[in-house]
C-alpha positions, 0 to 999 in steps of 0.5 A: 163727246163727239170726236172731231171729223165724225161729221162732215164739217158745216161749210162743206155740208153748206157748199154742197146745198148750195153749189148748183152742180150738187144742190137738191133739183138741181138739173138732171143733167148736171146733179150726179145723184138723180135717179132715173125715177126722178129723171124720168118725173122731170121729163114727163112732167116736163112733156106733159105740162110744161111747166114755168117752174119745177122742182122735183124733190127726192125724200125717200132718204126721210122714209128709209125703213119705214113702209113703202120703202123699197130700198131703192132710194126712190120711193117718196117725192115731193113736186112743186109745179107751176104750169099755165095748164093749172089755170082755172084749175080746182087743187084737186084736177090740178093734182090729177094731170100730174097724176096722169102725167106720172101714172105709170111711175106711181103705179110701178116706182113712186110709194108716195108723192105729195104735190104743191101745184100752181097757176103762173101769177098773171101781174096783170090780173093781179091789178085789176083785181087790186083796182077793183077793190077800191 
């Protein structure tokens, strides 16, 4: 039997995902648990494309003892980037300017970094898209 109080309780678990303050990506700024790798993500990648939207989402906790782990907390991540600069952009040349943007983090700090980059949808182009297959 678990004994009661051996894990924090669900509301308070809950409160902390979702308070703005404390919720995973939320601001550097105001997130008391951003590294200075991701900080430092957010910013370059930030400069280098301004992005509409961005996440940057720590998961070294995920690979803890497994290889690429250097103890630091701050060895896997995960970005999810939507940037005009994307448009008109193979996958693969969108995945190379974050790259770029971030080379000398991957080549000192970052073990893994999985990428899930867009173009900002142009509603305007969706419908003319849309017209055009009637």
């Amino acid at each position: 039997m678990i004994e009661p109080g051996a894990f924090p309780a669900k509301t308070a678990y809950m409160g902390r995902m979702t308070d703005p303050a404390t919720a995973p990506n939320a601001d550097p700024n105001t997130a008391p648990d951003a590294g200075p790798v991701e900080r430092a993500m957010i910013e370059r990648l930030t400069d280098a494309l301004a992005p509409t939207q961005l996440r940057v989402i720590n998961e070294s906790a995920q690979h803890r003892g497994h290889m690429g782990d250097d103890g630091s907390g701050e060895s896997h991540f995960r970005v999810v980037i939507e940037s005009a600069a994307f448009a008109g952009q193979s996958r693969v040349a969108q995945q190379r300017l974050v790259n770029r943007a971030l080379a000398d983090l991957l080549a000192d700090h970052i073990h893994a970094l999985a990428i899930e980059a867009r173009a900002p949808r142009n509603e305007e182009a969706g419908n003319v898209e849309a017209d055009a297959g009637r």
